[in-house]
ROLUM-10069 format. One line per field, with one value per atom (N, C-alpha, C): atom name; x, y, z; residue in one letter. Coordinates in steps of 0.001 Angstrom, whole numbers. Each point is the difference from the previous one (the first is absolute). Layout:
! residues N
site [CA_...]
east [X_...]
north [Y_...]
up [Z_...]
code [a_...]
END
This chain:
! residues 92
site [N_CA_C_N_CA_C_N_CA_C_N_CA_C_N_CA_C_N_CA_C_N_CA_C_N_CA_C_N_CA_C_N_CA_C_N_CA_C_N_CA_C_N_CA_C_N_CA_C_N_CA_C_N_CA_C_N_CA_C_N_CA_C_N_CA_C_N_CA_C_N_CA_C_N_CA_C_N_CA_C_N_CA_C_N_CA_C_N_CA_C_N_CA_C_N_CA_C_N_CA_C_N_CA_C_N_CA_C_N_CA_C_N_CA_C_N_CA_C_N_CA_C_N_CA_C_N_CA_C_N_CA_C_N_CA_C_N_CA_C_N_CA_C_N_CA_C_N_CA_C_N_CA_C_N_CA_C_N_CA_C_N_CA_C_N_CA_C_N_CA_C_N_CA_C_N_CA_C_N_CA_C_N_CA_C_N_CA_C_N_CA_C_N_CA_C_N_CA_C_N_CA_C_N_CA_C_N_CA_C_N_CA_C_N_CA_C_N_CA_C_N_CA_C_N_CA_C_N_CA_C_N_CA_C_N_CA_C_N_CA_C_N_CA_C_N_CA_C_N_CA_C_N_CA_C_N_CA_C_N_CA_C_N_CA_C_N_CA_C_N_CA_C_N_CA_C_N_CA_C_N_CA_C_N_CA_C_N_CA_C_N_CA_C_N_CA_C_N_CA_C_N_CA_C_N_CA_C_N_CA_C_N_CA_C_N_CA_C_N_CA_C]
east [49121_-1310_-26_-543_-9_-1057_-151_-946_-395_-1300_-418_-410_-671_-116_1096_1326_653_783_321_-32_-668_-1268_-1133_-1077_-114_-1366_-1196_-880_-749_-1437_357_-906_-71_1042_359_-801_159_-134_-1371_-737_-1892_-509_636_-267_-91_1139_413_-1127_-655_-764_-1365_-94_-1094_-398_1195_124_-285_422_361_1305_813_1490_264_596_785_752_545_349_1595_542_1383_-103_-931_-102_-489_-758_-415_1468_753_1342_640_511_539_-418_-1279_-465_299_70_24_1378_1041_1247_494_-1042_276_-239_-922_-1038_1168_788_807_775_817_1248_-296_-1569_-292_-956_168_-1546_-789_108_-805_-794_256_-624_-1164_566_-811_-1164_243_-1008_-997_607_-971_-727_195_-589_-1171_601_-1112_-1116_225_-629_-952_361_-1233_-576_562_-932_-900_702_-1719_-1141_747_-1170_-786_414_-777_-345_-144_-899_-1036_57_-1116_-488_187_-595_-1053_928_-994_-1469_456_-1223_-815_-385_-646_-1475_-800_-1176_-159_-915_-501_-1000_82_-957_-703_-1657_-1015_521_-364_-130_-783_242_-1785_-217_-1699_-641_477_51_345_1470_936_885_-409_-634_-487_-599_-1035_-764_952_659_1265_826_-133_1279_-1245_-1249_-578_-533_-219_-372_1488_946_1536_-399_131_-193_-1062_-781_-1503_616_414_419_1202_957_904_-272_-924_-252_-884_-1110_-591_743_1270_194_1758_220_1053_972_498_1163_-139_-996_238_-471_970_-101_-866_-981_-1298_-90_549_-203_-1349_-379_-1721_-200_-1742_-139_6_1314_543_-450_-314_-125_889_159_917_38_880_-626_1393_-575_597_255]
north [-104169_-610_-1396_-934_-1572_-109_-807_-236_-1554_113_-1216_-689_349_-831_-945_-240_-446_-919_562_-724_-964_-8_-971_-682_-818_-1201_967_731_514_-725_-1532_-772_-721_160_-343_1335_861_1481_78_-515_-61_-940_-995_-1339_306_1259_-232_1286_817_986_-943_-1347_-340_-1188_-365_-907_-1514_-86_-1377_-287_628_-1279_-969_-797_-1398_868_-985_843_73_-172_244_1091_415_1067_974_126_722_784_-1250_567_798_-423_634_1677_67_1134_1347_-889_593_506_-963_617_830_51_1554_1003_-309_1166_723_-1049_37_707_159_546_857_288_1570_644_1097_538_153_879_418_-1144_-1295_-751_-740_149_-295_480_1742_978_55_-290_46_-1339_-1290_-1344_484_837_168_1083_465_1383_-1210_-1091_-474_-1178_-463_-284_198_1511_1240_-325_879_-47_-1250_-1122_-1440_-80_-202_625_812_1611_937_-382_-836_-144_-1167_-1577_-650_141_1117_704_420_1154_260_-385_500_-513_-747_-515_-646_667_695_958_-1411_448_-889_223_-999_150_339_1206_594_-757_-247_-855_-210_1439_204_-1010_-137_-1249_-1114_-694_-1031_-886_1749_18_-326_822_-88_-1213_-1116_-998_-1196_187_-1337_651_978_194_-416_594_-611_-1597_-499_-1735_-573_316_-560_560_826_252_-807_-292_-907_-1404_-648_-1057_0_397_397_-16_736_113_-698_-874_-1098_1015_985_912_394_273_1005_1173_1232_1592_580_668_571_1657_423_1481_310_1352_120_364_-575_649_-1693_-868_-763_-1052_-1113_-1513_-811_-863_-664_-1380_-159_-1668_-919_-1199_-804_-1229]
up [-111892_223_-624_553_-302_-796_-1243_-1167_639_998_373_-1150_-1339_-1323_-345_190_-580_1574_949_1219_752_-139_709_-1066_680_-781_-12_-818_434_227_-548_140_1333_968_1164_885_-451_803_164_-919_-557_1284_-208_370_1724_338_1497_330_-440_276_-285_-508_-431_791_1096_941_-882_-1023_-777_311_529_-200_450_-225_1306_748_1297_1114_-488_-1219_-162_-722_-1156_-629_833_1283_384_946_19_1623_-1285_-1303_-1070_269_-454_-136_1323_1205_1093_35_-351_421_-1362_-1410_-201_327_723_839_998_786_942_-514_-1067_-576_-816_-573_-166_140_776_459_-925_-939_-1115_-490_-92_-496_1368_1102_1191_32_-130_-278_-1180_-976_-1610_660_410_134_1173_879_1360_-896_-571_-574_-649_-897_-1061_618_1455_1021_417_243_543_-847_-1255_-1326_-517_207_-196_1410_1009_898_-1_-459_-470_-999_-937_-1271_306_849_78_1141_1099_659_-622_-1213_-721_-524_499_-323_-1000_-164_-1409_-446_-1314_-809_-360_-205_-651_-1604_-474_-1476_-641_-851_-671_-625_-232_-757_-1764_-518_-1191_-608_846_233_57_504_-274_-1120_-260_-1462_-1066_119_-1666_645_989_-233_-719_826_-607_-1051_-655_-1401_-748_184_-790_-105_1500_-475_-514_170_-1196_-1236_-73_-1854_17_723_-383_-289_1023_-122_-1009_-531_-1538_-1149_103_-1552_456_774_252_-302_258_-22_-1383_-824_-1093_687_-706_340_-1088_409_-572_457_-1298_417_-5_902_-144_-1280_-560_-984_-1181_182_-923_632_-1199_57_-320_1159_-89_-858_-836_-915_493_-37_220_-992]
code [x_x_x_x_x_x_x_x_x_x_x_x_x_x_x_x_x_x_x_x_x_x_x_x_x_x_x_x_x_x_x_x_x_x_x_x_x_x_x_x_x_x_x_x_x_x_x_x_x_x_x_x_x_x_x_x_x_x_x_x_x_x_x_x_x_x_x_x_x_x_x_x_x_x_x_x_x_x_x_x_x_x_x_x_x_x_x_x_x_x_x_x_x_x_x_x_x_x_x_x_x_x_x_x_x_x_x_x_x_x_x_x_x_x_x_x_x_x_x_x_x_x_x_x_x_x_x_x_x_x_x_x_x_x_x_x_x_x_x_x_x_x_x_x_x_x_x_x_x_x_x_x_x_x_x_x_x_x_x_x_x_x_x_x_x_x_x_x_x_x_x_x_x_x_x_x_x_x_x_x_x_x_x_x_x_x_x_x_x_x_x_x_x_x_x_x_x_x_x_x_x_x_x_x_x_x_x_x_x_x_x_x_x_x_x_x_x_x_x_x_x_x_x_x_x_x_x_x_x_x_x_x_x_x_x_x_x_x_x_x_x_x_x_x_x_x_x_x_x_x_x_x_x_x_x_x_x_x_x_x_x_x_x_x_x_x_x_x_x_x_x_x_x_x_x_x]
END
């Protein structure tokens, strides 16, 4: 069995499922594809899946999220990045 970790760019492999390459990295990628299935297959397989993933609805964001990001940043911007456990005052 072939250890694609140590054989291929896997930053090339990302790139070609992520349709970023230049058209020389992309022919690269192809003619490993060409010379081994298994890797043709794992690349078509996380095609699919970034496909189904980016279909995926978009969940709303509960309110309660929102609440705790702009309560975080009003306390950040308040106390300029000092950490204030509850309860404690912070001195400066």
């Amino acid at each position: 069995m072939n250890d694609m970790r140590s054989e291929y760019d896997e930053k090339l492999l990302l790139g070609y499922v992520e349709g970023e390459l230049s058209p020389e990295d992309r022919e690269k990628v192809e003619q490993w594809m060409a010379a081994d299935p298994g890797l043709g297959r794992l690349l078509y397989a996380m095609l699919e899946d970034r496909s189904a993933l980016r279909n995926l609805p978009e969940a709303p964001t509960p309110p309660w999220v929102l609440e705790e990001v702009d309560s975080g940043l009003e306390r950040e911007m308040l106390l300029g990045g000092v950490v204030v456990e509850q309860g404690e005052v912070a001195e400066r």
